[in-house]
VEXKE-319027 format. One line per 8 residues: their letters; for each residue x, y, z of N, C-alpha, C, CB. Coordinates in steps of 0.02 Angstrom, whole numbers. Glycine has a CB too. Example, Ala and Ser with C-alpha at 12.3 -4.5 7.8 and 13.67 -1.06 7.14 Angstrom:
2
as) 660/-284/390/615/-225/390/660/-165/390/565/-224/452 | 642/-112/354/684/-53/357/645/2/394/704/-30/286 .
//
This chain:
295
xxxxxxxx) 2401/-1797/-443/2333/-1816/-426/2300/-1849/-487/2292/-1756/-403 | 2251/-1900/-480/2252/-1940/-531/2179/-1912/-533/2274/-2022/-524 | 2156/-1890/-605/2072/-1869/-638/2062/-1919/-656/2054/-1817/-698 | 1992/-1925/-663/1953/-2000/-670/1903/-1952/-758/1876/-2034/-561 | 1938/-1952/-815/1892/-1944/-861/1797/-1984/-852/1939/-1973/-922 | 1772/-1970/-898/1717/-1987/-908/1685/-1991/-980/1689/-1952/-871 | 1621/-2040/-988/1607/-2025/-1066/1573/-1977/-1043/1570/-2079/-1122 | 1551/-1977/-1005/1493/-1886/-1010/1539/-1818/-983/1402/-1886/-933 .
xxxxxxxx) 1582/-1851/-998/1630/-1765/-997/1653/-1745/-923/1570/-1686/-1024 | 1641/-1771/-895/1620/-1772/-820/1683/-1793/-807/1555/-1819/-790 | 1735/-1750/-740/1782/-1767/-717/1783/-1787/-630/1820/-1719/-740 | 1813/-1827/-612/1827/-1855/-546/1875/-1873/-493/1812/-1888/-550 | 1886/-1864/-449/1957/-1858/-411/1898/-1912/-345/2000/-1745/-384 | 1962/-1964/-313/1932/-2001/-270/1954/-1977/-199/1946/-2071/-285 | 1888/-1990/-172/1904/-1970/-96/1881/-2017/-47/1871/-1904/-76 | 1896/-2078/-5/1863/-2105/22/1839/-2138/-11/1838/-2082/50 .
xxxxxxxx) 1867/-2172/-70/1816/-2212/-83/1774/-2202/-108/1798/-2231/-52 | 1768/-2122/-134/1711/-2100/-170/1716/-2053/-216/1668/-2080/-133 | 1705/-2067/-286/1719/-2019/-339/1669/-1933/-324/1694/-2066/-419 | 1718/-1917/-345/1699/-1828/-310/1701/-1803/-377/1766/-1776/-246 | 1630/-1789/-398/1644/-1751/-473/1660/-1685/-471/1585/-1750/-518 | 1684/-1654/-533/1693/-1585/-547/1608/-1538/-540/1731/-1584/-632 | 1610/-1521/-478/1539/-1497/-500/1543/-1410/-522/1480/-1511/-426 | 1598/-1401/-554/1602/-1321/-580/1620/-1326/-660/1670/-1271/-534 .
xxxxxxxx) 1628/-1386/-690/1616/-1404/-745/1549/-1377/-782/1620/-1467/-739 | 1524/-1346/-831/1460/-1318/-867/1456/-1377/-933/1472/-1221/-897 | 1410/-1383/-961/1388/-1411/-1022/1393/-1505/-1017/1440/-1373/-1084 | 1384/-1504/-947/1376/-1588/-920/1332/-1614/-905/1402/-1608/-871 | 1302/-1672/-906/1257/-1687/-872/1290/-1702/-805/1220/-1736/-902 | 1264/-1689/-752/1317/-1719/-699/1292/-1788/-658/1333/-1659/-639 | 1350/-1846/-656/1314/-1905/-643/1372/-1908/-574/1309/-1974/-715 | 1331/-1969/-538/1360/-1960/-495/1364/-2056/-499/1327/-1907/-436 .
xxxxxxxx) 1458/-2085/-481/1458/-2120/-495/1461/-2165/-447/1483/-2114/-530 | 1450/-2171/-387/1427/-2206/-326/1359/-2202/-289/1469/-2189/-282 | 1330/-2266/-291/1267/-2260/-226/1276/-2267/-191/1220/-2285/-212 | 1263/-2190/-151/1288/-2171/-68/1218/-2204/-20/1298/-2061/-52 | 1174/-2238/-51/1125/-2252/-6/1110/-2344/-21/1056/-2194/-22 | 1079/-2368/31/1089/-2452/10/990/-2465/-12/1129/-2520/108 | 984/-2523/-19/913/-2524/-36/866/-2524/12/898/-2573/-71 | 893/-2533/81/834/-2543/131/830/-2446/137/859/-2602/223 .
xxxxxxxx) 880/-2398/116/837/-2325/103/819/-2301/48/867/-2271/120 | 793/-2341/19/761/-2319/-52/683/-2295/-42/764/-2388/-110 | 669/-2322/8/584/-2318/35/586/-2249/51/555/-2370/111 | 634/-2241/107/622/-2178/130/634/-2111/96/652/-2177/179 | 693/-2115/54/715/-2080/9/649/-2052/-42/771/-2122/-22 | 642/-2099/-67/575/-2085/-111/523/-2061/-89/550/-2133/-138 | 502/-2097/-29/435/-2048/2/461/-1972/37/391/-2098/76 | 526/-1953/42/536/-1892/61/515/-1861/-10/611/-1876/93 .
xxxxxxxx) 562/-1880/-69/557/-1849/-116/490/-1815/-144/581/-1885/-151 | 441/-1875/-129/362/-1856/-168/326/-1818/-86/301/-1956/-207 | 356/-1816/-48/321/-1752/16/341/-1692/6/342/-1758/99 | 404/-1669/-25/436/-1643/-32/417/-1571/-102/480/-1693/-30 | 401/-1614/-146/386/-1583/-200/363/-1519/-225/358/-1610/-214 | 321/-1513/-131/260/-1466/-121/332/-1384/-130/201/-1486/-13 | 361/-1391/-119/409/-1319/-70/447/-1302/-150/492/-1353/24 | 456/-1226/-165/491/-1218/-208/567/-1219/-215/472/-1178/-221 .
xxxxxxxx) 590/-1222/-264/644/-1220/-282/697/-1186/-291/640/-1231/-308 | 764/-1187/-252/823/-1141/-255/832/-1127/-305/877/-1156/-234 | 844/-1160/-391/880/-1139/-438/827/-1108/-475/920/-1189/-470 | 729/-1097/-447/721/-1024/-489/717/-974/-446/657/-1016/-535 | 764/-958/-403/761/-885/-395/832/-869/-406/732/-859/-322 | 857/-802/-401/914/-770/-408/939/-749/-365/915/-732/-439 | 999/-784/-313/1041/-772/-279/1099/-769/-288/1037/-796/-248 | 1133/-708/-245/1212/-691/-246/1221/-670/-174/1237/-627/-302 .
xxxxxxxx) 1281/-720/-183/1331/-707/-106/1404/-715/-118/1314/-768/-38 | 1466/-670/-137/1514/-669/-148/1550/-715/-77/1527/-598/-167 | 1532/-659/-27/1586/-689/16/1536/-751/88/1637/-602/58 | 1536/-806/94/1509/-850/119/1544/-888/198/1504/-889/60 | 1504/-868/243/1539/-921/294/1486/-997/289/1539/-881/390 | 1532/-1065/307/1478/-1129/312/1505/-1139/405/1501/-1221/238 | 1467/-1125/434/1456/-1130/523/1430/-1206/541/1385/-1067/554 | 1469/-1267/554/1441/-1296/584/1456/-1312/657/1435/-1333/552 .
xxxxxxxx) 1455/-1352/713/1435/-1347/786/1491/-1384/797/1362/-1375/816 | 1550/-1392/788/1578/-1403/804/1640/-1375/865/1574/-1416/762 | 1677/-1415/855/1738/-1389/935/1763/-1318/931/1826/-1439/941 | 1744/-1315/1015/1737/-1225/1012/1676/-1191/968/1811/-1191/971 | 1616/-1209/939/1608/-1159/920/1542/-1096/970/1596/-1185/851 | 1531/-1128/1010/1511/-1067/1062/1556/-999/1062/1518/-1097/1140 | 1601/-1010/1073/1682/-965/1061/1673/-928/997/1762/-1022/1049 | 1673/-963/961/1704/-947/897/1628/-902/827/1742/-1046/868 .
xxxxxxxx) 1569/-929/862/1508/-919/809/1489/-832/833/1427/-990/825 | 1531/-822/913/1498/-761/928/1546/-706/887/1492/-748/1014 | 1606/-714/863/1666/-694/845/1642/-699/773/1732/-735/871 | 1577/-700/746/1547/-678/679/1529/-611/666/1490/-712/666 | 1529/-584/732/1472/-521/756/1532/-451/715/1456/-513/883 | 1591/-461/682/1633/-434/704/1643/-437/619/1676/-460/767 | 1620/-481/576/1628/-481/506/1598/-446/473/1621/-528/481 | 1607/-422/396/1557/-374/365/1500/-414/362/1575/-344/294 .
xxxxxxxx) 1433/-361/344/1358/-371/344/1351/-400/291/1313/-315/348 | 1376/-397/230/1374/-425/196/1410/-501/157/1370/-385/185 | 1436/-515/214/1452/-595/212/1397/-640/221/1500/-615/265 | 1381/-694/195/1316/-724/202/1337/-772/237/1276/-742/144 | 1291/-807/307/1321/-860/349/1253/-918/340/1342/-830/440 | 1292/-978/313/1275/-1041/309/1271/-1088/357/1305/-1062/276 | 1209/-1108/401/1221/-1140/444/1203/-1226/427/1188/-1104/499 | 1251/-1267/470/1219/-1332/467/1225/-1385/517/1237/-1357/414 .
xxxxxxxx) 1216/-1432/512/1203/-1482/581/1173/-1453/635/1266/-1509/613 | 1201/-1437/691/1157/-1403/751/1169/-1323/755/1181/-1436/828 | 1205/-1309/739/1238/-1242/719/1175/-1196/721/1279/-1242/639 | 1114/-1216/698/1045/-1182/697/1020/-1179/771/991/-1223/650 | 1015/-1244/803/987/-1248/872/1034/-1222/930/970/-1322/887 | 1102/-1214/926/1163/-1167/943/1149/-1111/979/1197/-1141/885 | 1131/-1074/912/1133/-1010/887/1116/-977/947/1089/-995/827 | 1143/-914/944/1141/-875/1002/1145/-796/997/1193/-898/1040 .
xxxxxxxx) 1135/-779/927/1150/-712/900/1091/-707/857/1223/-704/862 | 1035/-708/848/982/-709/838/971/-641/829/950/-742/880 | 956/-587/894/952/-519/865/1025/-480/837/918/-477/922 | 1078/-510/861/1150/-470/840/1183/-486/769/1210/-492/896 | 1156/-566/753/1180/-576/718/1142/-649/655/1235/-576/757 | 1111/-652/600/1068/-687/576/1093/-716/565/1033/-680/544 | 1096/-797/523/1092/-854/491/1055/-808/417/1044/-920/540 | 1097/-834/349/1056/-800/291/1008/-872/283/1112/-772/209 .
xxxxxxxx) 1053/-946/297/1011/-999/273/1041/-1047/308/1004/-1011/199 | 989/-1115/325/999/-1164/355/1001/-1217/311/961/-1170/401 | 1056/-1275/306/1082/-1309/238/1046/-1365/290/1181/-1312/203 | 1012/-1405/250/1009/-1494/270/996/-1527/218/953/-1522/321 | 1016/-1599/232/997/-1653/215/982/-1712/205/1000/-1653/206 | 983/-1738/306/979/-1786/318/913/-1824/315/1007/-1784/362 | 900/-1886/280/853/-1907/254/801/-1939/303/875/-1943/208 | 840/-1957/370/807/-1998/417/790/-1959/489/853/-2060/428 .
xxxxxxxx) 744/-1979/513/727/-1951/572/755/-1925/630/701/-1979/589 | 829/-1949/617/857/-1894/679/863/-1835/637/940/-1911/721 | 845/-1804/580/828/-1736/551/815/-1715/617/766/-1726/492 | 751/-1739/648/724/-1677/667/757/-1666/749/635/-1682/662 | 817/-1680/761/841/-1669/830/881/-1572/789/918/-1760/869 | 895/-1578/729/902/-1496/722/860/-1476/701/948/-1467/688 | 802/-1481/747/747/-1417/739/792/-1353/790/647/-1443/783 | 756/-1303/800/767/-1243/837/735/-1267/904/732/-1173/802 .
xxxxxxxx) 775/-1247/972/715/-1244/1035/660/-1209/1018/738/-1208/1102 | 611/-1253/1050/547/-1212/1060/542/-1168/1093/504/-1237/1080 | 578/-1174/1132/584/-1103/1173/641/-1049/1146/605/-1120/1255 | 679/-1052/1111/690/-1009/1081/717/-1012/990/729/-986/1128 | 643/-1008/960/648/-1046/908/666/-990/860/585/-1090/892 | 696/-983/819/725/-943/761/743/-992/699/793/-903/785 | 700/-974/649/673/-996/584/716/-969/519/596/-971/580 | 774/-970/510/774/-945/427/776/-956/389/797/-923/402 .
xxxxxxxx) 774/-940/325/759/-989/260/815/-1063/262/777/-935/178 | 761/-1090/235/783/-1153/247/804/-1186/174/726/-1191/286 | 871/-1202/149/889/-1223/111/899/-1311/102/930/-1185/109 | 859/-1349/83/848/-1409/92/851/-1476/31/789/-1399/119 | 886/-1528/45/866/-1560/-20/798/-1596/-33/915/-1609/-32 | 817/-1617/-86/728/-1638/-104/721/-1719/-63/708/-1650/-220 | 795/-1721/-39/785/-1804/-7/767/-1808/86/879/-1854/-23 | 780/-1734/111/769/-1719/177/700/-1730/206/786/-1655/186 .
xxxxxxxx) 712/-1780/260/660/-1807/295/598/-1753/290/683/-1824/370 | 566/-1797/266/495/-1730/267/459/-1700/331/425/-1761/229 | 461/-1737/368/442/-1721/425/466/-1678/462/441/-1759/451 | 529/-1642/447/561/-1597/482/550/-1543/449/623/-1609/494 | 546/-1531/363/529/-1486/344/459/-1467/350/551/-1487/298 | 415/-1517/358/335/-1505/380/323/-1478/449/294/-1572/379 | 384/-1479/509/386/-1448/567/423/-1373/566/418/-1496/611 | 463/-1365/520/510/-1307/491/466/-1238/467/554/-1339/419 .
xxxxxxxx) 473/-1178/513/414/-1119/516/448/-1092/487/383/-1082/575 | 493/-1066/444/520/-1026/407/508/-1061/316/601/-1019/440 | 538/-990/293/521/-1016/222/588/-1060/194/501/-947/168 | 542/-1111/150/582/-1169/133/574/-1171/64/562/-1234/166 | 666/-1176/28/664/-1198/-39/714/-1275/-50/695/-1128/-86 | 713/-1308/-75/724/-1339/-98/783/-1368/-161/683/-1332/-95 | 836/-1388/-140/880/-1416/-211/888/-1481/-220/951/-1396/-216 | 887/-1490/-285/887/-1564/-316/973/-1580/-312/849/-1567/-409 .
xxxxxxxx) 968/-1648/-267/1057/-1695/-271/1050/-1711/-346/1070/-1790/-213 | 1132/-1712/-364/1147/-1763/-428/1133/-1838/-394/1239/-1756/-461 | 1103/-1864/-444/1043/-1917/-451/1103/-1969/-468/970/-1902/-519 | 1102/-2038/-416/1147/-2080/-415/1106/-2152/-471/1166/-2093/-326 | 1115/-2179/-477/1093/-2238/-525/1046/-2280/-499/1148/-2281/-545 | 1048/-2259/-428/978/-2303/-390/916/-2283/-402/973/-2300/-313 | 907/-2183/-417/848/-2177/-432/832/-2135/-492/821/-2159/-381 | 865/-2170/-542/861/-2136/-617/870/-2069/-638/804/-2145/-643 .
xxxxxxxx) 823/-2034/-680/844/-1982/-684/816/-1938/-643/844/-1967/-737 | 767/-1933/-607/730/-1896/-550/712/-1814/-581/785/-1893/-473 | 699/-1766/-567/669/-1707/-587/709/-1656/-629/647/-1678/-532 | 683/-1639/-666/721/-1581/-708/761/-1530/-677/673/-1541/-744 | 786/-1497/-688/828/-1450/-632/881/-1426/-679/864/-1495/-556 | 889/-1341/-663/935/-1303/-711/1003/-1335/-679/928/-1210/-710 | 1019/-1361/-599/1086/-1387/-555/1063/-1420/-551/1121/-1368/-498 | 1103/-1460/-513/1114/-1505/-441/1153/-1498/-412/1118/-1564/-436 .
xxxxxxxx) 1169/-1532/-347/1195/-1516/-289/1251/-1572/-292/1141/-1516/-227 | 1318/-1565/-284/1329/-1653/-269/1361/-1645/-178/1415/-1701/-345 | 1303/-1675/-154/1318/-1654/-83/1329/-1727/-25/1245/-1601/-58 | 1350/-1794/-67/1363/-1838/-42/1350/-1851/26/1409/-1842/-55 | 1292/-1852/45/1238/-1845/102/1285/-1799/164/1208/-1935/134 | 1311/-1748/151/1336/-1719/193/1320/-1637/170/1407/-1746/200 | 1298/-1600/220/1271/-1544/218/1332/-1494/208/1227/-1534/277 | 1374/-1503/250/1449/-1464/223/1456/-1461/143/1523/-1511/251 .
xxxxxxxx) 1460/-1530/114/1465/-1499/41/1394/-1495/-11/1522/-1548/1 | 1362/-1472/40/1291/-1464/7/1290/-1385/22/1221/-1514/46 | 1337/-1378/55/1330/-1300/60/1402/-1260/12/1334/-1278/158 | 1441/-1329/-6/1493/-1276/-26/1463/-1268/-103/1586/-1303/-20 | 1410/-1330/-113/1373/-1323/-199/1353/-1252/-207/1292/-1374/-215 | 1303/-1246/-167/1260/-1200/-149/1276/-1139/-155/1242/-1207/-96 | 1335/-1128/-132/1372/-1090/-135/1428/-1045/-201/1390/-1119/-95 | 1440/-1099/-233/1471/-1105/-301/1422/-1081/-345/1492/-1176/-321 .
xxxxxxxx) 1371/-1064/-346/1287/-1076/-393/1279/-1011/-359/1212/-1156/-372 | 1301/-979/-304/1268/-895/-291/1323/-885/-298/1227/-859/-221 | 1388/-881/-331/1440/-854/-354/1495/-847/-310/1424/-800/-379 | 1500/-882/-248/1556/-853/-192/1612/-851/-205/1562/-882/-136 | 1655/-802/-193/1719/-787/-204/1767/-791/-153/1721/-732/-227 | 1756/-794/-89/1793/-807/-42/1752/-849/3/1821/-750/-16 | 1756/-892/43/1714/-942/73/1756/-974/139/1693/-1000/15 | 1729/-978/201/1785/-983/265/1733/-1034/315/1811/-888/311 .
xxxxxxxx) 1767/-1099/304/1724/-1139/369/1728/-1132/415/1723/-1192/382 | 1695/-1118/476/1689/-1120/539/1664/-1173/584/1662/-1077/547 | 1715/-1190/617/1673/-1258/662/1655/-1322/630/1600/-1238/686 | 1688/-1335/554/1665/-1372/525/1700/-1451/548/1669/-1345/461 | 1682/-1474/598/1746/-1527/619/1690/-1557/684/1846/-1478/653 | 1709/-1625/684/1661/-1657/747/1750/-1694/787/1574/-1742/706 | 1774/-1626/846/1826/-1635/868/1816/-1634/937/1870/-1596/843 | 1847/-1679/990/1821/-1667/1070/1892/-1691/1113/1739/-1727/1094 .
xxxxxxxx) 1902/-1668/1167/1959/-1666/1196/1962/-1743/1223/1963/-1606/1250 | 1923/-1785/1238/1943/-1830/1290/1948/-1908/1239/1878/-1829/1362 | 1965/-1948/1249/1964/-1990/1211/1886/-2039/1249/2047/-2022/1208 | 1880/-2061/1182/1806/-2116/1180/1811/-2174/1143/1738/-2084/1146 | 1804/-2237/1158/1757/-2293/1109/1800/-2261/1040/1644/-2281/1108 | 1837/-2320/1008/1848/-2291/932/1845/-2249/908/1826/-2303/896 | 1875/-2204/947/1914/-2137/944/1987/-2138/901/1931/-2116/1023 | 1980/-2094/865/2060/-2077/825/2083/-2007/852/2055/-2070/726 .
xxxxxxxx) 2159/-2017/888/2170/-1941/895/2218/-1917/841/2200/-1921/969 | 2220/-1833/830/2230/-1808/761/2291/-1776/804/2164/-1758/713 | 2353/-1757/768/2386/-1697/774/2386/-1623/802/2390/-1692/734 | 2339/-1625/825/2331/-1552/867/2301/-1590/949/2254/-1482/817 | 2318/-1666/950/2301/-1691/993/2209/-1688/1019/2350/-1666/1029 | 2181/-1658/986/2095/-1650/1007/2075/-1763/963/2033/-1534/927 | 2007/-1756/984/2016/-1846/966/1938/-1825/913/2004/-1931/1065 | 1931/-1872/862/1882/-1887/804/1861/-1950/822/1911/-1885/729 .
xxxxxxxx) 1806/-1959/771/1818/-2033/733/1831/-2046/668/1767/-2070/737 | 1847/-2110/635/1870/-2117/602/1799/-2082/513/1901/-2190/626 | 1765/-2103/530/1692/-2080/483/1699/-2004/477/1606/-2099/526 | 1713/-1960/541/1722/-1896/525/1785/-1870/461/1736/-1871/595 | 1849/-1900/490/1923/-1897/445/1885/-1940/376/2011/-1952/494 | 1837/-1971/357/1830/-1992/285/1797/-1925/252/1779/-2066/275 | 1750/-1898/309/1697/-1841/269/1739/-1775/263/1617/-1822/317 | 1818/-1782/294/1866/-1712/304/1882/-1730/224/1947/-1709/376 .
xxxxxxxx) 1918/-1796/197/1942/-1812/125/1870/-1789/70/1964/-1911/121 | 1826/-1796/102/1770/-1774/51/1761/-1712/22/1714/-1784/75 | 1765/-1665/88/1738/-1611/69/1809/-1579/43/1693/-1572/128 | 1865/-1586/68/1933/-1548/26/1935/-1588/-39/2018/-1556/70 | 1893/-1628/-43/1891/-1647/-124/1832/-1600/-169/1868/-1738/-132 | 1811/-1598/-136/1760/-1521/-161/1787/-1470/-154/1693/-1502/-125 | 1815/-1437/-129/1860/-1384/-99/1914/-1378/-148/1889/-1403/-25 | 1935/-1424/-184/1992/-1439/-244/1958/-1414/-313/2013/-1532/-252 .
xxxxxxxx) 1883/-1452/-307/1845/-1422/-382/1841/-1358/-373/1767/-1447/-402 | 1825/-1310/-326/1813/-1235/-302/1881/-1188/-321/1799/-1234/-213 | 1925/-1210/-278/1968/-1183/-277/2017/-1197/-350/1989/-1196/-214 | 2005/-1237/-408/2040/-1259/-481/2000/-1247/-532/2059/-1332/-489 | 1947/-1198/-509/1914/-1184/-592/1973/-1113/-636/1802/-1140/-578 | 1980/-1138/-684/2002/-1111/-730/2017/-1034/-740/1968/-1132/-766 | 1944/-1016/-739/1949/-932/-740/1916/-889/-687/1917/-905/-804 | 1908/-924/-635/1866/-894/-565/1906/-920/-524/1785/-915/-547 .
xxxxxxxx) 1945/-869/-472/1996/-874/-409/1936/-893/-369/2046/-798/-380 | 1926/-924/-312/1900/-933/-270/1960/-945/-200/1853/-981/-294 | 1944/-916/-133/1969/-907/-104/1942/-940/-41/1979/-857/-115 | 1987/-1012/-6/1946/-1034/50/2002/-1055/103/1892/-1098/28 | 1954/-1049/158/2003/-1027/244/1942/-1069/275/2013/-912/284 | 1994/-1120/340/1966/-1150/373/1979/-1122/429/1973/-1206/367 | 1938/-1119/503/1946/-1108/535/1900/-1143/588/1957/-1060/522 | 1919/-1225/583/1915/-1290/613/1939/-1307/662/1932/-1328/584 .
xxxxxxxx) 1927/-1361/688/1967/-1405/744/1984/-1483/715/1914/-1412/820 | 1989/-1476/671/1966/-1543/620/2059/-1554/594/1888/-1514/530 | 2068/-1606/542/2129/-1594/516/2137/-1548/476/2152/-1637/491 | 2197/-1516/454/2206/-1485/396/2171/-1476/316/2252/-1505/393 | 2136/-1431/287/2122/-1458/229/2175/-1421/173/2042/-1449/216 | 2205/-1477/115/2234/-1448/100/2230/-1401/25/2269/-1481/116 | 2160/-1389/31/2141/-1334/-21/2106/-1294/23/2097/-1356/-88 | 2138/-1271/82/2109/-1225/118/2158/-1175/156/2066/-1259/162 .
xxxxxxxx) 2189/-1109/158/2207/-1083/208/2171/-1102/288/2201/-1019/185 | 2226/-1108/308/2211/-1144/385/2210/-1068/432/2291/-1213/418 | 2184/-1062/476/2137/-1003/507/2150/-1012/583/2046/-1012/487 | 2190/-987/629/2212/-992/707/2170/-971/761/2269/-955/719 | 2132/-884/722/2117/-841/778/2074/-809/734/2175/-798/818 | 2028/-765/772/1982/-721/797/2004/-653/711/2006/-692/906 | 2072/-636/731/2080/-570/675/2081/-609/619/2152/-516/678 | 2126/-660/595/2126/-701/550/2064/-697/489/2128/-759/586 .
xxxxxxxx) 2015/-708/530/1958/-753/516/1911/-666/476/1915/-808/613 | 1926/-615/510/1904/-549/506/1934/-530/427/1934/-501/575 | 1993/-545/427/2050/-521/375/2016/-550/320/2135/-549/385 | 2013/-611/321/2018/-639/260/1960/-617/213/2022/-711/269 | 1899/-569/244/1852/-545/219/1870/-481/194/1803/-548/259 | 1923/-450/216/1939/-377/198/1995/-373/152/1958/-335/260 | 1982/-334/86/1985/-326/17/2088/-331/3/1935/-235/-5 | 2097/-282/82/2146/-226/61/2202/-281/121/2118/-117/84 .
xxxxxxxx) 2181/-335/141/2223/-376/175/2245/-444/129/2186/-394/242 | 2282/-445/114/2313/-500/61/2333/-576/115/2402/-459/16 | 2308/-629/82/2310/-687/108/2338/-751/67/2248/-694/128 | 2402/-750/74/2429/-790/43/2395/-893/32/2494/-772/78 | 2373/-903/-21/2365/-958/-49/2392/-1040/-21/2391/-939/-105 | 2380/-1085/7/2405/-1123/16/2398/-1195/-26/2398/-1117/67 | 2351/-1176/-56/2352/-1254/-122/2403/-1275/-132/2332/-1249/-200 | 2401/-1338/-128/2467/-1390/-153/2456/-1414/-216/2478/-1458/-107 .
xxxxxxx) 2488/-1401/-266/2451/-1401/-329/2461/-1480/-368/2482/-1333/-379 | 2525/-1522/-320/2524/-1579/-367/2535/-1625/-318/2575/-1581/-429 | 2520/-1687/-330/2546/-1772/-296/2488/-1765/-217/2673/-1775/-265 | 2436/-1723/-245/2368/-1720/-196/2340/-1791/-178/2304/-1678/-235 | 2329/-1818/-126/2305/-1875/-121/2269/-1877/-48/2360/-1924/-134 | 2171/-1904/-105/2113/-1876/-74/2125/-1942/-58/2045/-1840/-105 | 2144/-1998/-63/2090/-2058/-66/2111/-2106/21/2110/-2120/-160 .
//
């Protein structure tokens, strides 16, 4: 696998087309070396940012969550989100995309936090029904359409993205996030920063049985598109920084409809998914440690 040095110390592995920094690296500034946004969203971006300002901030309070699920709405997960009810209490569950408006375990089973960060107005199609609205803290970037967090009844904090070259250096901040406008790895940051030690996606995959319009079908025969399989190379390129820090094992299990990731134990069933949270059940490793190729 080929590292992309840096003068700011800063290391990079490509995914798509897109340099994926080391974000478990300490004593960096962390830059991020692609603009993921073009200039006709610079307007919006910015006016989220200064609406935004008002809501406090994730990195001053003190959170810990060892063991982490990231839940998004994907194939099967009606099936699969109720089959949470069954994990320890103390696993913390990350929800994102619709995964919030989903939800269906409300008194059986909570959401600790809702990850976003889409900057533009279909934000607000994942609000909660009004009719059955359930609010939990809301973990948000500082670039998320404001308007959704100004409709958002639960309490809302706030994290600052690593700041791309379009909009300088932007606000002080003990982190950043590098969450390449995708909430999946805005949650696996997030996550890394409350210390998680074992971490298991659920549903994280936009997979559907029938074929459509520029449709790609995958190996387990279910069909994608092609934009989804770029954001699968993204986030197992984050999933690579997690799972290769030095002196912290981190431990991660997919349990998708998506392709393979391959810094992830791959996840079949229901006990699986139970196990991999319990101390005294050993789960063999599947990292491929060399000739990795994100791009």
């Amino acid at each position: 696998m080929f590292i992309k040095p840096h003068a700011t110390r800063n290391e990079y592995i490509r995914a798509s087309n897109v340099w994926i920094r080391d974000f478990t690296k300490s004593g960096v500034d962390p830059v991020a070396l692609d603009n993921l946004f073009g200039r006709d969203d610079h307007h919006a971006v910015v006016l989220n940012e200064t609406q935004n300002r008002q809501y406090a901030r994730i990195y001053d309070e003190k959170i810990i969550m060892r063991d982490v699920v990231i839940v998004s709405d994907g194939y099967l997960f009606q099936e699969r989100h109720k089959e949470l009810l069954a994990l320890p209490s103390e696993v913390a569950i990350l929800a994102v995309n619709h995964a919030l408006r989903k939800w269906s375990l409300v008194r059986k089973r909570s959401i600790n936090a809702y990850v976003v960060n889409n900057p533009y107005k279909e934000c607000a199609s994942f609000l909660p029904d009004p009719t059955n609205a359930y609010y939990p803290v809301c973990l948000a970037s500082s670039r998320t359409y404001y308007n959704f967090l100004g409709k958002y009844h639960g309490n809302i904090y706030v994290y600052e993205p690593v700041v791309d070259r379009s909009f300088g250096k932007g606000q002080l901040a003990p982190y950043r996030i590098d969450d390449y406008r995708n909430p999946i790895c805005a949650a696996i940051g997030l996550a890394y920063h409350f210390g998680v030690q074992r971490l298991m996606l659920v549903c994280c995959d936009d997979s559907f049985e029938t074929k459509r319009d520029a449709a790609v079908k995958m190996k387990n025969n279910l069909w994608t598109y092609e934009q989804h399989l770029k954001s699968h190379k993204i986030i197992d390129a984050n999933l690579h920084w997690l799972t290769h820090q030095k002196d912290i094992e981190v431990k991660v299990a997919d349990w998708s409809s998506g392709p393979k990731y391959i810094n992830a134990n791959y996840i079949s069933e229901a006990q699986e998914a139970i196990n991999f949270f319990k101390e005294d059940v050993p789960l063999e490793r599947t990292i491929h440690e060399s000739k990795t190729d994100f791009s």
